[in-house]
PDB file of N, CA, C and O in Angstrom:
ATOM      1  N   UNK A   1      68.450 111.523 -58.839  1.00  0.00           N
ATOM      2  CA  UNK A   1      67.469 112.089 -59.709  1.00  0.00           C
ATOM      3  C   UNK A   1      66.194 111.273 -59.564  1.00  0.00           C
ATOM      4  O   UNK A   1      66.265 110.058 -59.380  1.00  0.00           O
ATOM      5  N   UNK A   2      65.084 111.880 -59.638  1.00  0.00           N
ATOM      6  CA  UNK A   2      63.736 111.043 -59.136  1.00  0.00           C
ATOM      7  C   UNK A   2      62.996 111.855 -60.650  1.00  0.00           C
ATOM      8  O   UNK A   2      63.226 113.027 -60.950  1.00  0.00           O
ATOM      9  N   UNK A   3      62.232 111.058 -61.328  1.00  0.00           N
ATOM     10  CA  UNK A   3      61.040 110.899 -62.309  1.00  0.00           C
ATOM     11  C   UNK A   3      59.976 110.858 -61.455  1.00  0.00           C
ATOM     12  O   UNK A   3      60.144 110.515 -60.285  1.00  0.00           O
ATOM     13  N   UNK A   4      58.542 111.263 -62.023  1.00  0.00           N
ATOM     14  CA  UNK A   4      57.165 110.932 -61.860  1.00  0.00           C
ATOM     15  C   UNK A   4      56.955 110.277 -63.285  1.00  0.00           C
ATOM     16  O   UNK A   4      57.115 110.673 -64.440  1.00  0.00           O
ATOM     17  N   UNK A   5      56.486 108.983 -62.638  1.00  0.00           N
ATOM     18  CA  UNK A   5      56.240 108.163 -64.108  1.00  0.00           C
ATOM     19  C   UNK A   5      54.594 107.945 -64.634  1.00  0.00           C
ATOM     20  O   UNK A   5      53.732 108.502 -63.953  1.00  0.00           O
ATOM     21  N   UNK A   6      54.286 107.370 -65.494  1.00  0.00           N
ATOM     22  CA  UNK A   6      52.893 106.587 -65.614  1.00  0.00           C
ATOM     23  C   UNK A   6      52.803 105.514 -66.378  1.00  0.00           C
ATOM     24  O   UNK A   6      52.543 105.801 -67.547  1.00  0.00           O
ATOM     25  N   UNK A   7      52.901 104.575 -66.197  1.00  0.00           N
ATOM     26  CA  UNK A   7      53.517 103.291 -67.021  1.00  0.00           C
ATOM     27  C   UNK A   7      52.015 102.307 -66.878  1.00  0.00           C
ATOM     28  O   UNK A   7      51.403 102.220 -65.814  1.00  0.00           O
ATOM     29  N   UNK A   8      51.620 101.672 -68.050  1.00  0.00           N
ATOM     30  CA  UNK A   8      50.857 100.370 -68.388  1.00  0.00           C
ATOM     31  C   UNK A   8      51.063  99.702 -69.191  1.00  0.00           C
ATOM     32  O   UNK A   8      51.805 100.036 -70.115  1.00  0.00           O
ATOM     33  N   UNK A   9      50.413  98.389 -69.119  1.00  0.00           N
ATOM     34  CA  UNK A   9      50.450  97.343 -69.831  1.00  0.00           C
ATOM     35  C   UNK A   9      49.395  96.159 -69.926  1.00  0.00           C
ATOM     36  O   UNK A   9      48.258  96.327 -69.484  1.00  0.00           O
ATOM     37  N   UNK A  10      49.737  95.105 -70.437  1.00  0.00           N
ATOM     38  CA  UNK A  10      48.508  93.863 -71.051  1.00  0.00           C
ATOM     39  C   UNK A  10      49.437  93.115 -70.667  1.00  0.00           C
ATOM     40  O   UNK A  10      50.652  93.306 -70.719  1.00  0.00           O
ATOM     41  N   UNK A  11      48.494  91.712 -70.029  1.00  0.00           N
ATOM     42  CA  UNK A  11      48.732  90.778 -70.176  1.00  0.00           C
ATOM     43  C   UNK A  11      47.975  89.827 -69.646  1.00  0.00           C
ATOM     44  O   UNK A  11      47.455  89.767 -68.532  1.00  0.00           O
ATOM     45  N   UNK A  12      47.951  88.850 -70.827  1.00  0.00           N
ATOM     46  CA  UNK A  12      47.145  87.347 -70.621  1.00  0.00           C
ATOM     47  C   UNK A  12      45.476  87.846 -70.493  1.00  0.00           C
ATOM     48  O   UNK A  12      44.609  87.126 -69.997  1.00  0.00           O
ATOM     49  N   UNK A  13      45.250  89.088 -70.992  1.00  0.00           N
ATOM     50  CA  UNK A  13      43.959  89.559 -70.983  1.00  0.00           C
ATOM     51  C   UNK A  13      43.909  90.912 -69.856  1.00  0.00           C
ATOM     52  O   UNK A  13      43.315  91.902 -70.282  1.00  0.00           O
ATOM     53  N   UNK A  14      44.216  90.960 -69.125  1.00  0.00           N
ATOM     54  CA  UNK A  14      44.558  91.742 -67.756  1.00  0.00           C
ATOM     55  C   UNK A  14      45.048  92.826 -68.272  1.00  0.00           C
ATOM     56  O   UNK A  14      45.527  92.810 -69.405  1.00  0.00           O
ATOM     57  N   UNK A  15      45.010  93.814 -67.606  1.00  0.00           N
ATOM     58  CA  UNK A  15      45.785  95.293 -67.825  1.00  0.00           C
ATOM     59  C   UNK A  15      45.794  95.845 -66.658  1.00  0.00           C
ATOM     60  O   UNK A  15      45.036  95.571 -65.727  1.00  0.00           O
ATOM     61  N   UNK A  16      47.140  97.090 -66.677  1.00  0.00           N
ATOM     62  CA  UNK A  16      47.583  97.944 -65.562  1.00  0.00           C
ATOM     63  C   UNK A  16      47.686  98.905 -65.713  1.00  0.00           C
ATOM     64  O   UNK A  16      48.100  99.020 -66.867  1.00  0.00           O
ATOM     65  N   UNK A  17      47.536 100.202 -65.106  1.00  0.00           N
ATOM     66  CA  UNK A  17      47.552 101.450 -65.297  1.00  0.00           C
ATOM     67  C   UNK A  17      47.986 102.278 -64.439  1.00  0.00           C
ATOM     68  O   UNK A  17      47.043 102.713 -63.778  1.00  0.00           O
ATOM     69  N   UNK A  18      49.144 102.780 -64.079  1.00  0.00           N
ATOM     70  CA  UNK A  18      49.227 103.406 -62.467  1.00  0.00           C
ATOM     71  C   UNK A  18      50.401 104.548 -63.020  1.00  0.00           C
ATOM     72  O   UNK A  18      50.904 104.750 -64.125  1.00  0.00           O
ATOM     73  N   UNK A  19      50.584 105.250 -61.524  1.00  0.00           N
ATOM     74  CA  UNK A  19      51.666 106.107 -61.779  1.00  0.00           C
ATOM     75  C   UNK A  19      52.999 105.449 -60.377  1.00  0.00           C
ATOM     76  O   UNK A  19      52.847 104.956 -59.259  1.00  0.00           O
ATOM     77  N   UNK A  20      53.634 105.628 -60.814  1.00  0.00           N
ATOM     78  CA  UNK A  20      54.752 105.611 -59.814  1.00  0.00           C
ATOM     79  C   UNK A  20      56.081 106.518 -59.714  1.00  0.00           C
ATOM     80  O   UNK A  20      55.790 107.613 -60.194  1.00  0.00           O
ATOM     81  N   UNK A  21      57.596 106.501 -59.227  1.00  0.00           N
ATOM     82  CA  UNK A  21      58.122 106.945 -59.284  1.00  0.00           C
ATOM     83  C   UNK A  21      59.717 106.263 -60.002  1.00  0.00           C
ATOM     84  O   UNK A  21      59.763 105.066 -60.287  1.00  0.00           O
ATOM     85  N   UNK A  22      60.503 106.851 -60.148  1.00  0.00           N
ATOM     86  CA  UNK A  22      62.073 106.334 -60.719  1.00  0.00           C
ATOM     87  C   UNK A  22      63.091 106.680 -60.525  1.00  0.00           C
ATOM     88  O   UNK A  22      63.593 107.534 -61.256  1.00  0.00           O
ATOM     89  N   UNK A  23      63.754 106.156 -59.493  1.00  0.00           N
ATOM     90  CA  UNK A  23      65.256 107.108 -58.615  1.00  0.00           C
ATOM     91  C   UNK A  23      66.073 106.623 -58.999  1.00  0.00           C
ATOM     92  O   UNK A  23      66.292 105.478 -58.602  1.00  0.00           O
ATOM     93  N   UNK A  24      66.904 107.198 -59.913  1.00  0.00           N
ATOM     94  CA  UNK A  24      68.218 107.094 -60.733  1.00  0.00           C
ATOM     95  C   UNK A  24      69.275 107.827 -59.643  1.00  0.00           C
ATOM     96  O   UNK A  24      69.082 108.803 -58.918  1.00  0.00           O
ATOM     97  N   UNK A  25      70.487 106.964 -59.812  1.00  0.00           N
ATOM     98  CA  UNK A  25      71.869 107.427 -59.406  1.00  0.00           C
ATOM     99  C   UNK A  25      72.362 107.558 -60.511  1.00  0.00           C
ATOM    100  O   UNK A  25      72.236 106.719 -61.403  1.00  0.00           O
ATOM    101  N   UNK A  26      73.079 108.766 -60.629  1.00  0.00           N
ATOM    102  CA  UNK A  26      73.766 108.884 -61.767  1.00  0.00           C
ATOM    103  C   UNK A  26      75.349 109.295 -61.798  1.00  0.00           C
ATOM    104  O   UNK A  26      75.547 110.412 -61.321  1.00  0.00           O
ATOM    105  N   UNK A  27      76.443 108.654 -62.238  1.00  0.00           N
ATOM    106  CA  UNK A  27      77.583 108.847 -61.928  1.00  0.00           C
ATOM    107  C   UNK A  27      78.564 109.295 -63.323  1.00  0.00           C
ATOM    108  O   UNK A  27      78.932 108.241 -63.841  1.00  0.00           O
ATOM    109  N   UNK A  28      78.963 110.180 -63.894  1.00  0.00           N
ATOM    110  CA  UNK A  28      79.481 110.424 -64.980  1.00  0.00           C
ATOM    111  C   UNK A  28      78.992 110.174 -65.932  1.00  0.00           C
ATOM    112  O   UNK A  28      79.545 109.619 -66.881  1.00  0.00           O
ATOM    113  N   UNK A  29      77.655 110.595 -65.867  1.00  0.00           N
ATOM    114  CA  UNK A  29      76.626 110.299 -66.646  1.00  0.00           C
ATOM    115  C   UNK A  29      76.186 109.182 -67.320  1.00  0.00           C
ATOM    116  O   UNK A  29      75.932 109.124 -68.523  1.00  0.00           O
ATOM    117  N   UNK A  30      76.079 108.016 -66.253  1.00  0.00           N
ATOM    118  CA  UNK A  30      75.700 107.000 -66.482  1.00  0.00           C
ATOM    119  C   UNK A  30      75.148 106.673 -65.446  1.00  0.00           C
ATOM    120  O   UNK A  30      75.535 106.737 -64.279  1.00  0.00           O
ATOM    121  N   UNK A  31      73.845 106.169 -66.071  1.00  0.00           N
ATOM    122  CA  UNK A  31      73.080 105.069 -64.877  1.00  0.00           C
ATOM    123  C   UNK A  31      73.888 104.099 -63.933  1.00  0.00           C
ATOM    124  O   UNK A  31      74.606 103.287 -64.516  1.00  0.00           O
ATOM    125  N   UNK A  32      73.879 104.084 -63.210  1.00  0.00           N
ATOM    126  CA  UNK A  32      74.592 103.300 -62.363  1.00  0.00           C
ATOM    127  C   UNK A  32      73.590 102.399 -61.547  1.00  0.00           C
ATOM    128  O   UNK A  32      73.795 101.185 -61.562  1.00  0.00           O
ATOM    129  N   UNK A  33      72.537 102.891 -60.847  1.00  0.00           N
ATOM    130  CA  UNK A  33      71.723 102.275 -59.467  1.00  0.00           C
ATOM    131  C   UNK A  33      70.315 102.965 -60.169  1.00  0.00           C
ATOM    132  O   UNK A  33      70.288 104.151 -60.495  1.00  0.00           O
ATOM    133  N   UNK A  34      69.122 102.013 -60.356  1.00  0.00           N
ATOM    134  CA  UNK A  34      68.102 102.514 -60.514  1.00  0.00           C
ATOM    135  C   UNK A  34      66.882 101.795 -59.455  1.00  0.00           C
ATOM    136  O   UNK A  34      67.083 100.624 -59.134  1.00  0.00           O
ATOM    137  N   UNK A  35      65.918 102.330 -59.042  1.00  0.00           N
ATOM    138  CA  UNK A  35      64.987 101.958 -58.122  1.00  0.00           C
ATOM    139  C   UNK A  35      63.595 102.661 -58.400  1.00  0.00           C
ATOM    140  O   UNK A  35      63.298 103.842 -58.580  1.00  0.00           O
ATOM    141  N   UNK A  36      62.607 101.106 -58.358  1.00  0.00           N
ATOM    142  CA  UNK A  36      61.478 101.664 -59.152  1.00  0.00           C
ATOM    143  C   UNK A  36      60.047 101.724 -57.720  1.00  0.00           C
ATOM    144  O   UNK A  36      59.870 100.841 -56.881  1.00  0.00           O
ATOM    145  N   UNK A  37      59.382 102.797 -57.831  1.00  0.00           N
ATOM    146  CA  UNK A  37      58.198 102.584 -56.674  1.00  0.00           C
ATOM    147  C   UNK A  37      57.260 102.213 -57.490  1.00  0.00           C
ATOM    148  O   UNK A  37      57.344 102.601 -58.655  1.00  0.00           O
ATOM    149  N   UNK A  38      56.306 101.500 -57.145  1.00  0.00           N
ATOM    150  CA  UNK A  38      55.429 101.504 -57.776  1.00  0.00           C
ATOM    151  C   UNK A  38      53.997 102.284 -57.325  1.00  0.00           C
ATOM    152  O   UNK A  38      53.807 101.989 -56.145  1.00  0.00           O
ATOM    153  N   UNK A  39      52.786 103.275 -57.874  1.00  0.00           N
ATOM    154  CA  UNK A  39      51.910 103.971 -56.897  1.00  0.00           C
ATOM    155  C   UNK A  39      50.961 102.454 -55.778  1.00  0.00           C
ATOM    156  O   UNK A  39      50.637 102.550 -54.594  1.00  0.00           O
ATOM    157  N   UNK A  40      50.779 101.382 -56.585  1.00  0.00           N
ATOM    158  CA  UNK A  40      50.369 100.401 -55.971  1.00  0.00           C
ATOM    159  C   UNK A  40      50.865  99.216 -55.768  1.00  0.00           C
ATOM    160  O   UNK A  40      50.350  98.320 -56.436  1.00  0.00           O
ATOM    161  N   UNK A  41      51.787  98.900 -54.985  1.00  0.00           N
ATOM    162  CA  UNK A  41      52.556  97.657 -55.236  1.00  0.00           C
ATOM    163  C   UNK A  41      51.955  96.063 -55.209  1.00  0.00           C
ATOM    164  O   UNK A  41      52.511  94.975 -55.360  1.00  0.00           O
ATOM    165  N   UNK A  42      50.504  96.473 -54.936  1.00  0.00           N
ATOM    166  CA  UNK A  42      49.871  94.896 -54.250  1.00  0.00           C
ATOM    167  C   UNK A  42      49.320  94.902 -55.704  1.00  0.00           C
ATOM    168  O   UNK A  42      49.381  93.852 -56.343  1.00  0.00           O
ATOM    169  N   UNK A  43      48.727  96.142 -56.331  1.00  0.00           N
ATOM    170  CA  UNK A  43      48.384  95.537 -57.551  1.00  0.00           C
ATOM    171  C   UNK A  43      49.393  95.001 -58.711  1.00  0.00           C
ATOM    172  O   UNK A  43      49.366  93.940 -59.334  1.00  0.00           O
ATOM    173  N   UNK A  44      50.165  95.943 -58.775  1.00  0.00           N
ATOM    174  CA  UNK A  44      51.621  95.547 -59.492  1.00  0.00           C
ATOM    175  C   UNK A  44      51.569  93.867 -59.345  1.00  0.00           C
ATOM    176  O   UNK A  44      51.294  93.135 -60.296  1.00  0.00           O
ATOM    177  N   UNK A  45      51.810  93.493 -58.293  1.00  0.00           N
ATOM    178  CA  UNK A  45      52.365  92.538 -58.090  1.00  0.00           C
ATOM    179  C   UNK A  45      51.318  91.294 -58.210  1.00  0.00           C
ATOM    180  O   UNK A  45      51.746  90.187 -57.883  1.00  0.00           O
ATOM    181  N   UNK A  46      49.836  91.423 -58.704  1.00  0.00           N
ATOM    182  CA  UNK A  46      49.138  90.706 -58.529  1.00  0.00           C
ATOM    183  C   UNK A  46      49.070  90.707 -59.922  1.00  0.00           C
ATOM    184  O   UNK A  46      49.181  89.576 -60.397  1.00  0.00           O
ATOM    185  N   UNK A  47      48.885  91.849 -60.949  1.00  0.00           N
ATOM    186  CA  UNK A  47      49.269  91.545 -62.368  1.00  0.00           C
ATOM    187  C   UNK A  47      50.411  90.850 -62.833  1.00  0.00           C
ATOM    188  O   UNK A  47      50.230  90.227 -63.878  1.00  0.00           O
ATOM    189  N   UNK A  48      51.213  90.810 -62.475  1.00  0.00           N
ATOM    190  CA  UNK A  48      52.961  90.132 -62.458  1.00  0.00           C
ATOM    191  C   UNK A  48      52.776  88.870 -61.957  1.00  0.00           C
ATOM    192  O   UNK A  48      53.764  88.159 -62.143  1.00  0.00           O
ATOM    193  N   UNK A  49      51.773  88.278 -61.330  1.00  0.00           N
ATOM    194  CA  UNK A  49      51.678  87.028 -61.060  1.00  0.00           C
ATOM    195  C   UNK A  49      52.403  86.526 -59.710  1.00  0.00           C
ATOM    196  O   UNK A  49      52.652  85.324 -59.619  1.00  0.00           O
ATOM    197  N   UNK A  50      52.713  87.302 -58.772  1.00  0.00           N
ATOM    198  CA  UNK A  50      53.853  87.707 -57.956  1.00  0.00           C
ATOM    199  C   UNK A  50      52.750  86.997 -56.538  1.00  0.00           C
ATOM    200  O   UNK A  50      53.154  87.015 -55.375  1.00  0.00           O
TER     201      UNK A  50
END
């Protein structure tokens, strides 16, 4: 199962704003395996301190 997401946040003054995606495995109706894209991963990861 795949989502279109749009997720933000704050921090330490900083903020993020993007869209990405969310690929769920789902097995007897439970989450089992989840995997997140992000639409920008260099920014993601530069807010995250990464």
């Amino acid at each position: 199962m795949a989502a279109g997401i749009h997720f933000s946040g704050r921090r330490d003054g900083a903020s993020m704003s993007m869209d990405g995606v969310d690929v769920l495995r789902v097995r007897d109706g439970k989450i089992v395996e989840m995997w997140l894209f992000s639409g920008d991963q260099a920014a993601e990861d530069e807010f995250w301190g990464r």
